[in-house]
C-alpha positions as CSV (number, residue, x, y, z in Angstrom):
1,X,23.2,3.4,-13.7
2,X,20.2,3.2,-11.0
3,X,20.8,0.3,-8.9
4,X,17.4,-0.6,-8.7
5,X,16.4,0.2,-12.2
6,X,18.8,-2.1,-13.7
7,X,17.3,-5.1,-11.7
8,X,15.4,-7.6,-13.9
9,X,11.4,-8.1,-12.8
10,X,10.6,-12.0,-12.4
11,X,7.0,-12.9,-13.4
12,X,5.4,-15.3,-11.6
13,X,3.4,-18.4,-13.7
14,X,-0.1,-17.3,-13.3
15,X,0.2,-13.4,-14.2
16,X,0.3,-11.8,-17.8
17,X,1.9,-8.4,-18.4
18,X,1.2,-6.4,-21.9
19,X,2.2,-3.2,-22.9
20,X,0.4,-1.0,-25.5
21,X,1.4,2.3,-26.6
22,X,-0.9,5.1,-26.6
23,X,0.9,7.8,-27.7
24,X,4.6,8.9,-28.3
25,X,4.6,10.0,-24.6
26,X,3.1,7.1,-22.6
27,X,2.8,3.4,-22.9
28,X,0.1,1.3,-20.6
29,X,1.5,-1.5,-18.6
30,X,-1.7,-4.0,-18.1
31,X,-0.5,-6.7,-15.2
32,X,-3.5,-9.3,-14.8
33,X,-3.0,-12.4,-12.2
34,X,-5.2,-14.2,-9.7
35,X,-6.4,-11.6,-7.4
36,X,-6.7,-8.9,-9.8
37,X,-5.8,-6.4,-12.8
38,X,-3.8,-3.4,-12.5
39,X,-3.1,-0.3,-15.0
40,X,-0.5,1.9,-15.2
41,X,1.0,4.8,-17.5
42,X,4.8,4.9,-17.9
43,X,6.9,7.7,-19.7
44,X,7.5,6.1,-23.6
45,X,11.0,6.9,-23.5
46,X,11.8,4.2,-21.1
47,X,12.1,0.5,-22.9
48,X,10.7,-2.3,-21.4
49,X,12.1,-5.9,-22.7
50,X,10.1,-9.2,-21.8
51,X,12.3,-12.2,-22.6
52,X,9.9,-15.2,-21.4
53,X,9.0,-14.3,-17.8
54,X,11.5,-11.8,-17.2
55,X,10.8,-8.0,-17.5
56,X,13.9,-5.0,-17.8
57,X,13.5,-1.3,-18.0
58,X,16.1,0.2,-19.6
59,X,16.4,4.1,-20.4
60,X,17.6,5.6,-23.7
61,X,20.5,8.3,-22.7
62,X,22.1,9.4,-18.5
63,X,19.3,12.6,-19.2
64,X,18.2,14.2,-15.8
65,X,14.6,13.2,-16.6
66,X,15.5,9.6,-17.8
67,X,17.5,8.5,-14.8
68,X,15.0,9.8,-11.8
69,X,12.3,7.8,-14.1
70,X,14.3,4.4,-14.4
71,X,14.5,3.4,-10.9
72,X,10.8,4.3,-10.3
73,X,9.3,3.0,-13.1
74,X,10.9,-0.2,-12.2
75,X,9.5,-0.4,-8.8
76,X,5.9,0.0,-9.7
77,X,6.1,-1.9,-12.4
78,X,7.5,-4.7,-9.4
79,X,4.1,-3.9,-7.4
80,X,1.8,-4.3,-10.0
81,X,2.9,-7.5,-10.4
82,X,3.9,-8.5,-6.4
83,X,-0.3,-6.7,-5.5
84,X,-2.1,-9.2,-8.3
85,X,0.2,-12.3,-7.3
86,X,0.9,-11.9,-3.8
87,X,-1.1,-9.0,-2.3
88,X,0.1,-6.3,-0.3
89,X,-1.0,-6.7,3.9
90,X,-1.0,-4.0,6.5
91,X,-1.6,-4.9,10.1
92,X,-2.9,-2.3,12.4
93,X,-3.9,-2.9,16.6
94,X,-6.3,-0.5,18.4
95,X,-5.0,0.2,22.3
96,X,-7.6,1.9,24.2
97,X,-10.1,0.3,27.4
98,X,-13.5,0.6,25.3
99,X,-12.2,1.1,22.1
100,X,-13.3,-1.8,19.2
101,X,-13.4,-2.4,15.4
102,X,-15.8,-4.6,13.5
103,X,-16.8,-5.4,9.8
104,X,-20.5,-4.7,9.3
105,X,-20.7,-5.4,4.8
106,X,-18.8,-2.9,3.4
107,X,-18.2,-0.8,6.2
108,X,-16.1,-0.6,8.9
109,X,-16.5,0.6,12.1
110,X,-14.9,1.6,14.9
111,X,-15.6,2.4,18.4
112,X,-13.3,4.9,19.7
113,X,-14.4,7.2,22.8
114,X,-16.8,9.3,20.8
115,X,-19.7,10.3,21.2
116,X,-20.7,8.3,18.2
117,X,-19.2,5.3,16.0
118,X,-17.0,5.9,13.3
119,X,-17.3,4.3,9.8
120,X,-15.7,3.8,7.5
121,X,-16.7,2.4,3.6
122,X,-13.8,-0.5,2.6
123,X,-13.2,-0.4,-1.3
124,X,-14.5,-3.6,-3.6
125,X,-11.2,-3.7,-4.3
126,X,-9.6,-3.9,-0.4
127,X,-10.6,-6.6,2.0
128,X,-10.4,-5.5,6.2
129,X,-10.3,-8.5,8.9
130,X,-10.7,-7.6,12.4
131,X,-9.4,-10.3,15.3
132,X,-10.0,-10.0,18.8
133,X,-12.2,-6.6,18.4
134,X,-8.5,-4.9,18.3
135,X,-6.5,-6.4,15.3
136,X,-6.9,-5.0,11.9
137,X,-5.4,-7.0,9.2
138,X,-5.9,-4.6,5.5
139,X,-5.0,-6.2,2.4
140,X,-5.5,-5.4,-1.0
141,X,-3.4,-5.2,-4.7
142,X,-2.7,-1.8,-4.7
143,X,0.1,-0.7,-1.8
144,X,-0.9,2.7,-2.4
145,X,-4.2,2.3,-2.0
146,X,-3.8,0.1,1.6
147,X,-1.5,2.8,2.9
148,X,-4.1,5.2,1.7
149,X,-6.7,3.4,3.8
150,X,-4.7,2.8,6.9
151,X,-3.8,6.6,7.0
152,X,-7.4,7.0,7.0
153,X,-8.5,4.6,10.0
154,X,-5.4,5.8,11.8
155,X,-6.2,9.3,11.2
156,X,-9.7,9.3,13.6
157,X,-7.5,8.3,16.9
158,X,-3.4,8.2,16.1
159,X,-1.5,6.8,19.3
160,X,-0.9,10.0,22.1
161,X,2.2,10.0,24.5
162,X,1.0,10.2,27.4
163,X,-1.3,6.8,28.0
164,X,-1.1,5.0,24.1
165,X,-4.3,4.9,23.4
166,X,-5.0,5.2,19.9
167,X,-5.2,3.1,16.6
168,X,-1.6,2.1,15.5
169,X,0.5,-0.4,13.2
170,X,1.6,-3.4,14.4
171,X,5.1,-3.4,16.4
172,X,5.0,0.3,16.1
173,X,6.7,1.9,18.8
174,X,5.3,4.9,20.9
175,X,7.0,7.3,22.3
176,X,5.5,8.4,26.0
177,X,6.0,11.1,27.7
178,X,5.8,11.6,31.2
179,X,3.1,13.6,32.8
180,X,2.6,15.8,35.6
181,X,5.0,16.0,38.0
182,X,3.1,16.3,41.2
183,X,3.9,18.8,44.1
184,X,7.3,17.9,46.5
C-alpha cells in the first residue's frame, strides 16, 4: 500500500470539491475556494470517497499502473486544494551591484547587466512582489505553475561561482569556486 496514497485529504471550510465523470477513462476533480478554481483529470480506475470534509483515493487491485497512480493522484489532488485555500509562495533574491527588479502592470522587469531590461509578462492568475529592488516574493494556486515562473526569471541570470551574482531562491546556497591563482 503507498504510504502517501493511503493518507486521507482534509478539506478546509471554505473550499468545495466535485467530481464528474467524463468517460470510463477519466473523472474531473473541480476544487473551488477563496483564491481560486482548479481542474484536473485523474485515471477512472482510482476511487475517490468524500465522507463530510474528508477525501481518500483508493485503487481497485496492487496492478503496476494502479499503484504508481495512487500516491500521485493523491498529492495533486492535496494541491489543488492547499493552492485555492492557502496558496503556494516562492521567494527568490537577486545578488548583483546594479542589478534590480520591479512590477510595472503586468510585467515584470528586471535589470540585470544587459544591454537592455528584461521583461517578463506575470500570469492573471500569479501575483509577483518585489521588496527592496532585490526580493522577489511569487505566489500563486498552482505550484506548477510558480515553479514554472521562477525557472523562468531565474533562467535570464542563474547564480555563477565565482562572485554570486545572479537571481536565486531564498537561503539557497552557492557554491564558489576560487579563481585565479596569481603568479608565486
Amino acid at each position: 500500500m503507498s504510504r502517501i496514497g493511503k493518507l486521507p485529504i482534509d478539506v478546509p471550510e471554505k473550499v468545495d470539491v466535485a467530481f464528474i465523470a467524463i468517460d470510463e477513462n477519466w473523472v474531473e476533480a473541480s476544487v473551488k475556494g477563496p483564491l481560486g478554481q482548479l481542474k484536473e483529470r485523474f485515471h477512472a480506475g482510482l476511487t475517490f470517497d468524500q465522507e463530510g470534509k474528508r477525501i481518500t483515493v483508493k485503487r481497485p487491485n496492487d496492478e503496476r499502473q494502479f499503484r504508481s497512480l495512487h500516491g500521485l493522484s493523491r498529492t495533486l489532488l492535496n494541491n489543488m486544494i492547499t493552492g485555492v485555500s492557502k496558496g503556494f509562495e516562492k521567494n527568490m533574491e537577486i545578488v548583483g551591484v546594479g542589478y534590480r527588479a520591479a512590477v510595472q502592470g503586468s510585467t515584470l522587469t528586471l535589470t540585470l547587466g544587459f544591454s537592455h531590461p528584461v521583461t517578463i509578462p506575470i500570469p492573471a492568475t500569479m501575483e509577483v512582489k518585489v521588496d527592496a529592488n532585490t526580493k522577489l516574493s511569487i505566489r500563486g494556486i498552482h505550484p506548477q505553475h510558480v515553479g514554472d515562473l521562477c525557472a523562468q526569471i531565474r533562467s535570464h541570470r542563474p547564480p555563477e561561482p565565482y562572485k554570486g551574482k545572479g537571481i536565486r531562491f531564498a537561503g539557497e546556497k552557492v557554491r564558489r569556486k576560487a579563481g585565479k591563482s596569481g603568479k608565486k
